[in-house]
N, C-alpha and C positions, 0 to 999 in steps of 0.2 A: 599652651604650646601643643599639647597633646589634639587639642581639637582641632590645630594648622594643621598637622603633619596624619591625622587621619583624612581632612579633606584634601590634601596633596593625594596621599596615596588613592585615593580613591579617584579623583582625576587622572591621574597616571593610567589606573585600571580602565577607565573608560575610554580611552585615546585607545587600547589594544582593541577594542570591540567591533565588529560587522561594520554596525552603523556609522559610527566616526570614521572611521578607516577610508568606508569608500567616499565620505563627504569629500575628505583630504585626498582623498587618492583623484576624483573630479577635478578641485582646484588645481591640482600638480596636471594634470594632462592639459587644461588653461593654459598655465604659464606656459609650459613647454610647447604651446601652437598646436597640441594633436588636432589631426581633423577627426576626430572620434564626434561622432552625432547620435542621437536619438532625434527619429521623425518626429515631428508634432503632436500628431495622432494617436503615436504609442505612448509619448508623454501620456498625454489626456485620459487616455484607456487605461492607464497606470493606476493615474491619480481617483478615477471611477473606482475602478476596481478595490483599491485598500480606502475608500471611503464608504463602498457598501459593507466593507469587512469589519470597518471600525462603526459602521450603521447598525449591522445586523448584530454583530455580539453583543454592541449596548441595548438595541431591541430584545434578544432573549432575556440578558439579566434584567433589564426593567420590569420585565413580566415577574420577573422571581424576586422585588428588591422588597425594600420595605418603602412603603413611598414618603414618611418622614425622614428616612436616613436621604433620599433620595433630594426630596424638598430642601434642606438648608444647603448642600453646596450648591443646586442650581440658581440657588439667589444670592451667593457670595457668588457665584462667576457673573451673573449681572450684573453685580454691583463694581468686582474688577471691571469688568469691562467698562464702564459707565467709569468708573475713574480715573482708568487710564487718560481718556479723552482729557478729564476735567485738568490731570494732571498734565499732558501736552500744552493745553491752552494757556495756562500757568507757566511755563517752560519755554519751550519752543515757540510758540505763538508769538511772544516777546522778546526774542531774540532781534535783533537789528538786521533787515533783509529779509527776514521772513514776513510773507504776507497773511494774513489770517486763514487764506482758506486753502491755501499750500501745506500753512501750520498744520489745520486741525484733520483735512484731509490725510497727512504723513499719521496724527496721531490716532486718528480713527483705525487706518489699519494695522496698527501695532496695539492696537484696542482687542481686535477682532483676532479669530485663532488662525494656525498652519496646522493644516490637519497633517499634513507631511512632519513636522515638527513635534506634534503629541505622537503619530505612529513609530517614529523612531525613539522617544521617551518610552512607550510601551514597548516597544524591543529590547531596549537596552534593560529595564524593570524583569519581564522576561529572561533574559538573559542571568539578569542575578538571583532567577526565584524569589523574584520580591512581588508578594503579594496585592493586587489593588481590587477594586469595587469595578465588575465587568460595566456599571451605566455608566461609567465617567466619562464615554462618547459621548453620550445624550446629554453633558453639561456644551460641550462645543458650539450648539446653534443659541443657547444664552448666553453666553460672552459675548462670541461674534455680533449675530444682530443687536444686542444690546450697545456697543460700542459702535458699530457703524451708524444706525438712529440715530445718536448722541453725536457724532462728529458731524452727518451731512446736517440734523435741524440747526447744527451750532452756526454751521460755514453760512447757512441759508440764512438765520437772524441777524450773523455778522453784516449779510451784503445789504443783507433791508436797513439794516439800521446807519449803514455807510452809504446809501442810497439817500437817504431820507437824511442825513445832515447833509447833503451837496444839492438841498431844493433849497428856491427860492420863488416869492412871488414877484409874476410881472404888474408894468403897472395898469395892467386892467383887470388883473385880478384875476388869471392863469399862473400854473404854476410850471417853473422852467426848470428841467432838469428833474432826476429824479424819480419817483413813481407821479406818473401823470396824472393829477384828478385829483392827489393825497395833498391838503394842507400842511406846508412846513411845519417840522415841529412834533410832528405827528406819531407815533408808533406803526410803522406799516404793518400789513397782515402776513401772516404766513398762511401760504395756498392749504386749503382744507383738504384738499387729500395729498400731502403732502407725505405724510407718517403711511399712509395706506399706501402710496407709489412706492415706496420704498421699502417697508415692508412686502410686497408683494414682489419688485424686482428681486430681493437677496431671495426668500423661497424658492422665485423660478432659475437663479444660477442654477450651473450644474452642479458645484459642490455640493451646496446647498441641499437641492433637490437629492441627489446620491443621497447624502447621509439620511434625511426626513427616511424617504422611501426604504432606507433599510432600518430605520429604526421600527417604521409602522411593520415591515416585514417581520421582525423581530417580535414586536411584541403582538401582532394577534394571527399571525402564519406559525409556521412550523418549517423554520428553514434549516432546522438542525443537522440534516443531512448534508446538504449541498454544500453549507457553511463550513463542516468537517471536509469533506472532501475534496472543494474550490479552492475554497475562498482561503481558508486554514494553512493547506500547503504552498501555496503562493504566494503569501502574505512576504515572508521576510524575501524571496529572490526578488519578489518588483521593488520592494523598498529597498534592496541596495542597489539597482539601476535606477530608481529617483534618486538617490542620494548624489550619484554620480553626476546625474545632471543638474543637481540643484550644485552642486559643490564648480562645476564649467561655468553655470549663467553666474552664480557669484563672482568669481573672480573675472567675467566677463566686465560685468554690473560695475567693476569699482572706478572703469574708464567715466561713467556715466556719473558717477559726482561730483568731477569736476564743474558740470553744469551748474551746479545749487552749490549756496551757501556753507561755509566751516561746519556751521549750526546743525546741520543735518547729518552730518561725519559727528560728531559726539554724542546727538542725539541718538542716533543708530549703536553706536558704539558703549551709552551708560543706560538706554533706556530694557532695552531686555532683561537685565540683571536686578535694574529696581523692577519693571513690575515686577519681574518673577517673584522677587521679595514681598514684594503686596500680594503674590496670591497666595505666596505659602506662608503669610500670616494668616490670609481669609483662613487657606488650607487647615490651617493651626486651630483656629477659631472652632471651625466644624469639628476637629477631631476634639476636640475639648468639650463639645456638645452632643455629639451623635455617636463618636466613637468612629471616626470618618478614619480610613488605616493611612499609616505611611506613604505606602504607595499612593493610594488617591491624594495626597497631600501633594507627592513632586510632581502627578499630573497637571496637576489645578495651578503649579507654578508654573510648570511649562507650556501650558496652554496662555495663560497671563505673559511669559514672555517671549511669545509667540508673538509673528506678525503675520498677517492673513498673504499665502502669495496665491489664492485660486480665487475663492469667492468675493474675497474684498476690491482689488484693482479693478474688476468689469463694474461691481455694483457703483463703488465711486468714479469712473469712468459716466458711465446716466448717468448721475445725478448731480455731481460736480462737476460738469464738462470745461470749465475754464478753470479748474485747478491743475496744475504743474504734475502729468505724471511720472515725470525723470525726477522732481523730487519725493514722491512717497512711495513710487514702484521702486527706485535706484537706492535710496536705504532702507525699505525693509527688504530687497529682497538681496541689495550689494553687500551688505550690513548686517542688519538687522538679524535674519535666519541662522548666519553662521552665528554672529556670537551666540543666539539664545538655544542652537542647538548642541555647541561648543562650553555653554551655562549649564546641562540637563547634568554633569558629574556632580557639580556644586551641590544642586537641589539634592541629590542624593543622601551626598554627605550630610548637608543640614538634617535631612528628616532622619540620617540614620544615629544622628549625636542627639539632636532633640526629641525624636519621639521613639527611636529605636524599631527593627524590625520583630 
């Protein structure tokens, strides 16, 4: 009982905070029809900007980490990531109405991070003087492209292998339908630069790219200054005008599910809160090994239940161009974002009954 009514209160306390406030206070100008806008451009520039910020800090501390303490969570966020997917496919995937590569595309980017979602985790942490491990940015691009890999080879094996039971042979001994030239029956191939195309697309996103380039800045520059001086003070005003905006395209977004399946309204609705739970056991795992602290523990959940809304929708966008993007853009970003940014009191509470600050 004691352990509800602390994670109540602590919920409570986090709905008064910056970050939540203007998420709610976006949705409320929604509903109410405000024409209140933010240009595109300023988006974009926003989202640059607090990804060099969360680039560059992880770049300094990594130069100063221990690179064991550093190594085991970068490989429990690959490994969330990598099972989120496995765990959609299992899920969602078999739901009735969903198609496979609708499925695992939705699951791919609630795989992959919202760098908008761990910045506002790190504010609200911030906010409590709760301590975390400054490279827990530098775990971001191992989920992410871990999780996306994993959903586009998955959708791609699914088609080849749905490709290759609809052949058959004619009777001269061609083959009708299917991959042209492949004997029925067969295991088709998957394109050898396939893992390279893809890999190569997520690098050259912009997210993407922002974060790398302030991580390398980070660790073999000297951007100490600039970083104080920029990037530092600006950091929380653009994030509560993202929030703003993320908090309007939400409540925009929830017209956009009527397009797709129940399936995707639940999925959206149960899946932020179990990953998160999968990654603040990984979280758990590490601090039981390395001494991995609290804070980095509810990052590593909120990054897990996070859904990617910058770098993941363009990257699946290439590579999956006949998967459904009103279903995987419309609940992670309808869905998906609020709850797991509306989840981030929860993880607190957990880490702060179980591991204590």
């Amino acid at each position: 009982m004691d352990t509800l009514v602390t994670i109540l209160g602590t919920v409570i306390d986090q709905f008064q905070k910056p970050t939540l406030a203007f998420l709610i206070g976006g949705m409320l100008l929604a509903a109410l029809g405000s024409k209140f806008e933010i240009p595109e451009p300023v988006y974009k520039f926003i989202v640059i900007l607090l990804l060099l910020k969360v680039g560059i800090g992880a770049g300094m501390s990594v130069r100063e980490a221990n690179l064991t303490e550093l190594l085991v969570p970068a490989i429990g966020a690959a490994a969330v990531g990598i099972a989120i997917v496995f765990l959609g496919r299992a899920t969602l995937v078999r739901w009735r109405g969903v198609s496979q590569i609708d499925g695992l595309a939705t699951a791919g980017l609630f795989g992959a991070v919202s760098a908008s979602t761990l910045a506002a985790g790190m504010a609200m942490l911030d906010d409590g003087a709760v301590p975390y491990e400054g490279f827990i940015g530098a775990l971001y691009p191992f989920m992410d492209i871990a999780a996306l890999v994993t959903a586009i080879v998955m959708a791609k094996l699914s088609a080849a292998r749905k490709a290759a039971a609809t052949m058959s042979i004619n009777a001269d001994g061609t083959v009708a339908g299917g991959f042209g030239g492949t004997p029925s029956g067969t295991e088709p191939a998957i394109e050898t630069g396939l893992l390279r195309g893809i890999l190569v697309d997520t690098f050259r996103s912009p997210a993407i790219s922002a974060l790398l380039v302030g991580l390398a800045l980070g660790i073999f520059a000297e951007p100490g200054t600039v970083y104080q001086s920029f990037y530092e003070p600006l950091f929380r005003g653009l994030l509560s005008i993202l929030m703003l905006i993320m908090g309007m395209e939400a409540w925009a977004r929830f017209s956009e599910l009527r397009k797709v399946a129940h399936a995707y309204i639940l999925y959206g609705l149960a899946a932020p809160v179990i990953h998160g739970l999968i990654g603040f056991g990984v979280g758990y795992v590490a601090h039981q090994l390395t001494g991995f602290s609290a804070g980095g523990v509810v990052l590593l959940s909120i990054m897990a239940a996070s859904s990617s809304d910058i770098s993941g929708p363009p990257t699946l966008r290439g590579a999956l161009p006949e998967a459904n993007p009103s279903a995987y853009v419309g609940t992670s970003t309808g869905i998906g974002t609020p709850v797991a940014i509306l989840s981030i009191p929860m993880f607190i509470a957990l880490a702060d009954v179980f591991i204590g600050w």
